[in-house]
N, C-alpha and C positions, 0 to 999 in steps of 0.2 A: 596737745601740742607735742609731748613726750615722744607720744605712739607716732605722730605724724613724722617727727626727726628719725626716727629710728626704720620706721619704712621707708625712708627715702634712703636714708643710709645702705640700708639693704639690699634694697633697689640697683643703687649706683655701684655697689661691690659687682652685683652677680653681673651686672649690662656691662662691664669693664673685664670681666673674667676671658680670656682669651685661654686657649689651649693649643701646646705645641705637641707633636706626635714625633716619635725617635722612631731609631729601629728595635727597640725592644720593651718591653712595657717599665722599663725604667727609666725614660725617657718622658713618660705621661706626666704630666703637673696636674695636682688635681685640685677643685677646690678649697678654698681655705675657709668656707661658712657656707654651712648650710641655711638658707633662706630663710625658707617658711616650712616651720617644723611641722605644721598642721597640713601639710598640702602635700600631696606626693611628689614624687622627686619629678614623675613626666609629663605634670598638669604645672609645674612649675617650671619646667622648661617649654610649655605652651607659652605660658603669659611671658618670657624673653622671646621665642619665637615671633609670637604676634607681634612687639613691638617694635622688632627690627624687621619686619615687614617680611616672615619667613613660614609666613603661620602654615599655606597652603601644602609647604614642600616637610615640611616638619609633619605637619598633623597625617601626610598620606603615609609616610615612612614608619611612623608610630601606630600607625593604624587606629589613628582617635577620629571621629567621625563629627565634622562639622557641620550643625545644624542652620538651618535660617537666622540669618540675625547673630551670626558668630557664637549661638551656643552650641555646647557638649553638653552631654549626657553624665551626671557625675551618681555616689553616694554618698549623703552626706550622713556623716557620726555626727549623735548630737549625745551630749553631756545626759545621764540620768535624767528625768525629770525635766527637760529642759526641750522636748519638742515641738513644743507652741513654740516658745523664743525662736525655735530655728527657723518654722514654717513662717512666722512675721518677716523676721529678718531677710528671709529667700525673696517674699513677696514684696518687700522694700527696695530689694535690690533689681527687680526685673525679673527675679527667676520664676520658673514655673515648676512646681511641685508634679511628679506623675502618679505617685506610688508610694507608700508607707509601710513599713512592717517592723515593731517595734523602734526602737531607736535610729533604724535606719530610714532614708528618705529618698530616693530616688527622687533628680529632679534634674530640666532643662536650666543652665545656667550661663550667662551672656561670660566673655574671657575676661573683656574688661573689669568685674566686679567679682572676679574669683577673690585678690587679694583681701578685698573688704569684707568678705564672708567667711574665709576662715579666719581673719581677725575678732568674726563674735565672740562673746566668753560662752555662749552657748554650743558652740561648736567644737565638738573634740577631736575631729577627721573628713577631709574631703578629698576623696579618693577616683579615680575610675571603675568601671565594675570588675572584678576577679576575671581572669580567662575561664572559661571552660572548654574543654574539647568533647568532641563526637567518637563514641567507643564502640563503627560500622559490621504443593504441598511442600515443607521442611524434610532434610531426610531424619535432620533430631528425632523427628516426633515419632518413626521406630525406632529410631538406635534406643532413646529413654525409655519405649513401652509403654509410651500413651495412645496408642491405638488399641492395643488388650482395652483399658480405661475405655475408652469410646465405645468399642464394642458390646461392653457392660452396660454401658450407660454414664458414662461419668462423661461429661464433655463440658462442666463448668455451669450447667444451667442453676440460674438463681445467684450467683457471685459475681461481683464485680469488680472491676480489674480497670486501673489507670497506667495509660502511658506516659511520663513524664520526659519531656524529650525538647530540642532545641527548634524542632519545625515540621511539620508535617504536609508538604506538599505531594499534591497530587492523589491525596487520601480517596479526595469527592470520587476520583475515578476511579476507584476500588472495590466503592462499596457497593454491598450485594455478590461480588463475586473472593477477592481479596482478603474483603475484610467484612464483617458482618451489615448488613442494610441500612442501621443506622448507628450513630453513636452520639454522646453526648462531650461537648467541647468548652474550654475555656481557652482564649487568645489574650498572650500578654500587651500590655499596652505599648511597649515599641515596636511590637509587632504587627499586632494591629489586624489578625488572620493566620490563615493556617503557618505562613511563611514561606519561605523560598528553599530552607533544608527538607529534602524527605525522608532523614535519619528516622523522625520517629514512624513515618510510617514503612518503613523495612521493618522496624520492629513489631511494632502492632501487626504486622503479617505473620510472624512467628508465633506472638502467642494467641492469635486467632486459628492458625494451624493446630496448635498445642489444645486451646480451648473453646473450639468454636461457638457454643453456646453462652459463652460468657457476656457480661453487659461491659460495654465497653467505652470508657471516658478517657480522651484526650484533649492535653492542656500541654503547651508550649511555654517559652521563656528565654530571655539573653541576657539578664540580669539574676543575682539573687536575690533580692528583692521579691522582684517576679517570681522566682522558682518559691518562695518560701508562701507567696499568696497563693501557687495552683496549689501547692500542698492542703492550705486552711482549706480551697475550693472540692478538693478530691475526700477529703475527710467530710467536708460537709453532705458530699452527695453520698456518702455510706459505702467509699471503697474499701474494697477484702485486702488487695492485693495490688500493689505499685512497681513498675516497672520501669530502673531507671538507670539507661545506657549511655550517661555522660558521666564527668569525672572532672573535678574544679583543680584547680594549680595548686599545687603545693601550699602553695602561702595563703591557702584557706585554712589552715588549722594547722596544729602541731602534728596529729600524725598518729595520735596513742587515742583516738577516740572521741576527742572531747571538742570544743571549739564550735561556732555558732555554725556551722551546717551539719556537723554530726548532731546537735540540737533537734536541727529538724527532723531530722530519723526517727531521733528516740522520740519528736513530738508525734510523729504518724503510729510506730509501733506502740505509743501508749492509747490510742486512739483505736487501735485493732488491726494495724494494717501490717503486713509481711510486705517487709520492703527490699526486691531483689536487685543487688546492687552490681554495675562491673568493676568488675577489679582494675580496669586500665588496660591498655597496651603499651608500657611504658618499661620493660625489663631491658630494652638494648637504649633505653632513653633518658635514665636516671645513672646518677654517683652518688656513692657516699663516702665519706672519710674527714681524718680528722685535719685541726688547722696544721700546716708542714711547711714552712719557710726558712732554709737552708742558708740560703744569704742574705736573710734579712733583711732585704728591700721591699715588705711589705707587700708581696703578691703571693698565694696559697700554690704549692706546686702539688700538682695534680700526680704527676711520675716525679724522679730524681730530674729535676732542674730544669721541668718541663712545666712552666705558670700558664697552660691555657689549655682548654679542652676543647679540638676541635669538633666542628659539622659543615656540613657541607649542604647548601642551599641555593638552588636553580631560581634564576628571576621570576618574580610572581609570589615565591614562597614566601608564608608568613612563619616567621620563627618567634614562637615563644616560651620563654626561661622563667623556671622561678629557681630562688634561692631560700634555704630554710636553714637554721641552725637551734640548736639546741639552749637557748634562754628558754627563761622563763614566757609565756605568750601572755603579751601586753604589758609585758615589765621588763621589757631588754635592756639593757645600759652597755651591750656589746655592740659598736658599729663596724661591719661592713658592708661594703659596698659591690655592687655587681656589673661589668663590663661587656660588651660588643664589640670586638673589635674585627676588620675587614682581610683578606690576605695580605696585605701589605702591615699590619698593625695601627691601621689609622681605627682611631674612635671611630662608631658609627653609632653605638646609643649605650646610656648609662643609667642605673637605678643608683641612687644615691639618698633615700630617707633617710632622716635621722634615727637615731636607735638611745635613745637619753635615759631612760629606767621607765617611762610608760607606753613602751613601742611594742607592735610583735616582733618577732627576731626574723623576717624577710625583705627580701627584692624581688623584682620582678621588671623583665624589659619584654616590649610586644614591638616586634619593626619587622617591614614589609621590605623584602626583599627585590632590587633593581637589577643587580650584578650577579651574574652565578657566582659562584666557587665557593672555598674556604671561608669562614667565619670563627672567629676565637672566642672562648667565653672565657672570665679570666675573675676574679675574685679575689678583692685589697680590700686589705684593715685598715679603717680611718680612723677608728680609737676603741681597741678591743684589746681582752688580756692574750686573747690568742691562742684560748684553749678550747675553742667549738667544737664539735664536730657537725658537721656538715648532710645535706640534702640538695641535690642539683639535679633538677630537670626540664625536660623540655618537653614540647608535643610534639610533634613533625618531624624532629631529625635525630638518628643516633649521635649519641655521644665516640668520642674517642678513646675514651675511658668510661668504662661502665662496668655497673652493681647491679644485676639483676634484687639483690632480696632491696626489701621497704621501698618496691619503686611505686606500692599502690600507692592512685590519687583517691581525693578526698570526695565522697564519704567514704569510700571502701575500706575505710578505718574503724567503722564504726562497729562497735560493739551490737547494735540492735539494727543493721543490714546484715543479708543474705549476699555475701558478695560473691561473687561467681567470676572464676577463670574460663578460657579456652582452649578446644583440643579440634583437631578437625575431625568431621566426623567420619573423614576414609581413612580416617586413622588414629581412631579413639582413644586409642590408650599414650599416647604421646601430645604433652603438651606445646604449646604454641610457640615457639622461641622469642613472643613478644606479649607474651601474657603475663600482667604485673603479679609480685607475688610480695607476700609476708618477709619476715612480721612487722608488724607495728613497729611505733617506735617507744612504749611501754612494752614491747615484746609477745602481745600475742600474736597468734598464730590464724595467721589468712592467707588465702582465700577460706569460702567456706565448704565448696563446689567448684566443679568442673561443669560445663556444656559445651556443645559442638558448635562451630562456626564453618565454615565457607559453604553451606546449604545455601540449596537454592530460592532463590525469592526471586518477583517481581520487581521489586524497585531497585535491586542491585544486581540480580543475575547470580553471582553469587557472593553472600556477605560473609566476609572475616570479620573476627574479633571479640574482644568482650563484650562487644554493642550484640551482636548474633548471638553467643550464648546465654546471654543473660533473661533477653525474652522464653526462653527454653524454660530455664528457673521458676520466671513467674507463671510461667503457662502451667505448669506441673505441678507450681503452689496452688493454681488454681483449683485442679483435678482432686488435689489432697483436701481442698476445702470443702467442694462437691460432696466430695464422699463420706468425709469428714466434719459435719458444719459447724461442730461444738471446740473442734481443733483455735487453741488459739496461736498466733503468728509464731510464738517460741514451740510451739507442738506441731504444727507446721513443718519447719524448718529441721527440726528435730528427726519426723518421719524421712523426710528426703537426706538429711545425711547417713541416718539408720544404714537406708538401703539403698545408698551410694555404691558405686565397684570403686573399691580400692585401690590406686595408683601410685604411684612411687615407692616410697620406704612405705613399711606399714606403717597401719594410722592416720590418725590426722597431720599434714605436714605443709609446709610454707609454700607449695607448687600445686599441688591437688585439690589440697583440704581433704574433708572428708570423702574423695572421689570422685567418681562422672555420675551426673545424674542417672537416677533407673528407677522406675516405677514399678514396682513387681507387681504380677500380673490378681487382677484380683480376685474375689472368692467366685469360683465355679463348679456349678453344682451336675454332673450327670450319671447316669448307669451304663457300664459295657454291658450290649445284649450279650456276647459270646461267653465270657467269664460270669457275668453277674456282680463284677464289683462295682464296689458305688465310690464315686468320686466328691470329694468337698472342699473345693482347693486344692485338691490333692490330698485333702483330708483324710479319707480312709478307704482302702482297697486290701482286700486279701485278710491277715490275721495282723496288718500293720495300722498303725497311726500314721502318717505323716503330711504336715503340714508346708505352708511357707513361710509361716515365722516361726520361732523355734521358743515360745514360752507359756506356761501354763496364767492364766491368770484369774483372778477373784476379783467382784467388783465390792469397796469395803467404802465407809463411809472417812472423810477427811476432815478437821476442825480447821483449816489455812486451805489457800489455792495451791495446787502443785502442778507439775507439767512433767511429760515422759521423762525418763532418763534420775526422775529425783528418789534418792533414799528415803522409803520411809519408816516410821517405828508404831508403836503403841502409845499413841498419847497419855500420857500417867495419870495427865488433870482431867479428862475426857474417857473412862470407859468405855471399850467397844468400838472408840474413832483414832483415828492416824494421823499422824503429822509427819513435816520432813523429820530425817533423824539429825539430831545438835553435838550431841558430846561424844566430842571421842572416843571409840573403842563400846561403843555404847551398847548393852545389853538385852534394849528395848531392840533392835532391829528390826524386821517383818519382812522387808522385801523393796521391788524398784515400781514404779510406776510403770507401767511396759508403752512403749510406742505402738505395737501391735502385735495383739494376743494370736497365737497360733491355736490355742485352748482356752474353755472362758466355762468357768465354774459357774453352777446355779445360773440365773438368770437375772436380766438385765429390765426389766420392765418398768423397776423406780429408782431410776440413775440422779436422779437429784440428789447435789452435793457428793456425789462418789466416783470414785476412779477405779480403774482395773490394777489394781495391783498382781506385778509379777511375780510368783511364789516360787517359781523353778525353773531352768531352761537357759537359753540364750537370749539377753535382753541388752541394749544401750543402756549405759548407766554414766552419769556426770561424776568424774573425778577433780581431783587437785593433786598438787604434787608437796605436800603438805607433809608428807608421808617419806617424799623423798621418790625420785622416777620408778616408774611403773613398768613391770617386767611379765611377760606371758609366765602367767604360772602362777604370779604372788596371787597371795591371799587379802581380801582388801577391807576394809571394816568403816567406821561412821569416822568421818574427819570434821572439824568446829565447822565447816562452813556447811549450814546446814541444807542438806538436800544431797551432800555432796561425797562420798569416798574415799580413803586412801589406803594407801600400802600399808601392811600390819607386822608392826615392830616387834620381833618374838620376845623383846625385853620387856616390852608394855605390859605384858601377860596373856590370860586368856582375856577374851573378847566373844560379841556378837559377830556372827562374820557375815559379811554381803555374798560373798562370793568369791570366784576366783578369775581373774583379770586374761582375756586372750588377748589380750591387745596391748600393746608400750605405749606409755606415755610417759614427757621427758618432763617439763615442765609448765606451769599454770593453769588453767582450769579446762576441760573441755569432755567430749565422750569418747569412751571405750565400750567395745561387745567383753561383757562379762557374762559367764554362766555362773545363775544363782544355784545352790544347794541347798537344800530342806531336808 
């Protein structure tokens, strides 16, 4: 009877809440109770909607999609442990369950009996699903130098390559010409078929350009839910390589890597797959900055005494906003709130979740556009200390204030993606003026790559973006797998930064990464009749050596798994075998694992359990800044994180030495070309 008083009370506050609009957003009156702390702020303004008989004009402006029978499509969070309860409960209520993946539930749900289901004690959240956005022969595939690859032979036969993507229409008319003759598919359940987007297949035309030979599986989604089952589907069918040109809102994770869809990454990359990700087109489309309120009326000024950031949106357009700050995720007790407002300052839609100590620190408003013009986005503390700093982005429309660095979306954050920017490719050395960039928001440094976008395709004619580059990446991953079949996704990934062209500042840098893709061209064996010199890769002619990689290497046995780029020493416990190197300044040293030997000592005939270690030359090597930043020149030796390098302090003493550093690096972990000395 308690719970029954106290939801009616509830009830009668929000259905009595009227709102008056001024001329300036101090003028807003905003609520005094947040309803239902379990329910999102715009599935709770659904069920006021509905009652006052406004559901139809509400839910089109929101862009929530009503199904037969007055359900929506919701996710529901259910408490640890507690997923049967929710799945009873659902089916008590009228709803219908579509989809499950871990604690989440995707289900059809009637409006009427939203309130009585996030009232179960087994429910911890019922929310709509996250936004995601679309991130739209190739001429890439010379500019990279995957045609040399073809021409050898490498063109992907035996690997398998998934497109992960939001709809794949018009594929069936592809295939055989397009796109390979058959492929293998899985269709999400609101989908129900290829779909009505043909995002993914522009892309799958790319990297069947990049790898023709490749075996080729497409799976769709508009959920994550969904996204997170084609993944289990795409692992199950034994894919190499994932190719995936969308990019979730902000308020799908914190930002530094971690959070339940960078999960999935690291679930496919522990499973074998090189997962090439886009980095977004969001650098004229994102802010950042801290909380700044001057006069103290509780709105965030964006400029001095300026509280709104405009955009500009022609009727038709759907605008969608997230807001991020800097709590703890899933533990916020910082609240605010995110606003819509029209040219004039009239409300037109609000995110208003509560944020109590078990929240993520987000908002998020999705509304379909009637009116052209001007639209404000505008950001009020409803009970916060008011020391955030802030993340504000949108899909579709520049900002008026804007931050190009941290504007990648989510996963491109992830530590175990291959994220990848764009450059055009009639003009490759110049980045995209809307290609998301680095870093994180734990600070590392992304993208990880560059590839070319406005090439020509089929289904677009010609396609910009990170969505266009990104199939380049996986196409190329493919070719590296090809040729390389024992390559795992971090060795992979490793080769193609190797021998990336270098862009911006040297090094790896928050625009570039480690470069534009390039596939150097591979080993070629012939005789000039006129001279008599013999060719091998360019191997040897005349009284010279020369190669196109620059390091000698030995293949030695290892007691641990290691992968290119890693320090290794003499195992002390293990005679005769190799480990990463561990301690400091360490005396055991030996050499680097090489990415690709330009020379290769003895021979290779029982490669079980052993790697090519590099003994001399120009190799990748994995650093830290552990050391203190990294200068051309220094001398670099074993740092505690093992596998790993740093700068060698003359006060430390004498040392093992790795090598000596051609490349800067400023801070946290990543690769430099270092020439080792023997």
């Amino acid at each position: 009877m308690r719970k029954f008083l106290l939801f009616c009370i509830s009830l009668f506050l929000l259905l009595s809440f009227t709102y008056t609009y001024g001329e300036d957003l101090k003028g807003i009156k905003l609520s005094p109770l947040k309803i239902y702390p379990k329910l999102e702020s715009a599935l709770a303004q659904l069920i006021v909607a509905w009652r006052e008989g406004r559901l139809a004009q509400f839910a089109v402006t929101r862009a929530i999609a009503v199904l037969p029978e007055e359900k929506i499509r919701v996710i529901i969070v259910s408490r640890p442990g507690s997923e049967k309860d929710v799945m009873d409960a659902l089916e008590s209520l009228g709803g219908e369950a579509e989809l499950s993946h871990g604690n989440l539930l995707q289900a059809l749900v009637p409006i009427p009996v939203l309130p009585n289901l996030v009232e179960h004690p087994a429910v911890k959240k019922v929310r709509l699903p996250i936004p995601f956005t679309l991130l739209v022969e190739s001429e890439g595939v010379g500019l990279i130098g995957a045609s040399d690859w073809h021409d050898q032979g490498y063109t992907g036969a035996g690997v398998k390559v998934g497109i992960l993507d939001g709809g794949f229409a018009g594929y069936e008319d592809l295939l055989g010409s397009e796109l390979p003759s058959t492929v293998d598919t899985w269709w999400a359940p609101s989908i129900g078929g290829p779909g009505s987007s043909p995002h993914g297949t522009g892309c799958a035309e790319i990297v069947y350009d990049m790898a023709p030979d490749a075996t080729f599986y497409l799976a769709n989604f508009s959920t994550g839910v969904e996204w997170a089952d084609a993944i289990d589907w795409l692992i199950s069918q034994g894919v190499q390589v994932i190719s995936h040109s969308m990019g979730w809102l902000n308020t799908a994770g914190p930002g530094d890597g971690t959070g339940w869809f960078c999960e999935q990454v690291s679930r496919a990359k522990d499973a074998g797959i090189l997962w090439a990700q886009a980095a977004g087109n969001g650098a004229k489309r994102h802010w950042s900055g801290n909380w700044v309120d001057t006069d103290t009326d509780g709105w965030l000024e964006f400029y001095s005494g300026d509280e709104t950031n405009e955009i500009y949106a022609d009727a038709g357009d759907r605008i969608t906003i997230g807001l991020r700050w800097n709590d703890p995720w899933g533990a916020s007790s910082n609240d605010y709130d995110l606003y819509l407002f029209d040219s004039d300052l009239n409300e037109v839609a609000r995110s208003d979740n509560p944020q109590d100590g078990d929240d993520d620190p987000t908002e998020s408003i999705v509304y379909d556009v009637s009116i052209s013009g001007t639209y404000h986005i505008a950001i009020h503390r409803y009970s916060a200390d008011g020391a955030a700093s802030f993340d504000l982005e949108t899909f579709h429309h520049d900002l008026e204030y804007q931050v190009a660095a941290g504007s990648l979306t989510i996963p491109a954050d992830s530590p175990d993606a291959m994220t990848i920017g764009a450059v055009p490719w009639y003009d490759p050395d110049t980045l995209e003026d809307f290609s998301s960039q680095g870093p994180t928001t734990d600070g590392r440094t992304k993208p990880d790559l560059v590839g070319p976008d406005g090439v020509s395709n089929y289904t677009y004619g010609n396609f910009y973006g990170t969505s266009a580059a990104t199939p380049h990446g996986a196409g190329a991953a493919v070719l590296v797998k090809d040729r390389f079949p024992t390559y795992t996704p971090a060795q992979i990934q490793a080769y193609l930064e190797a021998n990336a062209i270098d862009l911006g500042i040297p090094g790896k840098d928050n625009q570039y990464g480690s470069g534009r893709l390039y596939l150097p061209p591979p080993l070629v064996f012939r005789v000039e009749r006129e001279t008599g010199d013999v060719h091998a890769a360019g191997a040897y002619y005349g009284s010279d050596f020369v190669s196109g990689s620059a390091d000698v290497a030995e293949w030695v046995p290892v007691t641990e798994p290691v992968e290119p780029g890693d320090v290794l020493e003499i195992d002390p416990e293990n005679p005769g075998y190799y480990r990463k190197a561990r301690v400091p300044c360490s005396n055991l040293v030996a050499g680097v694992v090489s990415t690709e030997p330009g020379f290769v000592l003895g021979h290779g005939e029982d490669t079980e359990g052993k790697v090519l270690l590099a003994l001399m030359g120009i190799v990748p090597v994995k650093v830290t800044d552990e050391g203190g930043p990294i200068r051309p020149g220094d001398l670099l030796v074993v740092s505690s994180t093992p596998g790993y390098a740093m700068r060698w302090d003359p006060d430390s003493g004498l040392c093992g030495f790795v090598g000596k550093a051609l490349e800067p690096w400023e801070e946290g972990e990543g690769v430099i070309l270092v020439l080792l000395m023997r």
